[in-house]
N, C-alpha and C positions, 0 to 999 in steps of 0.2 A: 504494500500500500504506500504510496505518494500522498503529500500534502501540500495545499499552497494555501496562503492566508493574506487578508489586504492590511494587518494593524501589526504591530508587535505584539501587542497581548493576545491576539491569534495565534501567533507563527511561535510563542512561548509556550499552549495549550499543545498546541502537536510537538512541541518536544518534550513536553510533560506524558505523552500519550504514549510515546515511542513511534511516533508518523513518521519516516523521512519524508524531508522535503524539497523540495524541487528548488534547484538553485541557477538555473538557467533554462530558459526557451520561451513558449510562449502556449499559453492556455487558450485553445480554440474556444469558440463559440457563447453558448450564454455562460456557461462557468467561468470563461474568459472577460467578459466584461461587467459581471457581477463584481469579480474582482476588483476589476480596474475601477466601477465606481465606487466599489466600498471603501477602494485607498484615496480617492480622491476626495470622498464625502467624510472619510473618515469613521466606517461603520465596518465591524467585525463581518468578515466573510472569509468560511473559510471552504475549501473543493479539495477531494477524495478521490486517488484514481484507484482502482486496483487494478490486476494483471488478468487476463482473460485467455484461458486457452481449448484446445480443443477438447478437453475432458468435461470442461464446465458443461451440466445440458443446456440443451435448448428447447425452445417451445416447438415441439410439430403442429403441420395444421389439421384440423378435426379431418 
């Protein structure tokens, strides 16, 4: 699991957690600009990746 946070007191919770956290690239989409306004507004936001592979199920269709 991966973490990225917009505040310090965020990005302090996931290393209280044992998260690592992402220290370079860039967060697509809405988890990506959640981010970006919670560091601009100054509001805790924090996004969860985890790792996905071909073991995990999947939903089949009916």
């Amino acid at each position: 699991m991966w973490g990225v946070a917009s505040t310090r007191m965020s990005r302090n919770q996931l290393d209280d957690a044992g998260i690592q956290q992402i220290q370079q690239g860039i967060v697509p989409g809405i988890a990506g600009y959640l981010i970006a306004e919670g560091e601009r507004r100054g509001l805790d936001v924090t996004a969860c990746w985890l790792s996905a592979t071909r073991c995990t199920p999947t939903r089949e269709p009916l």
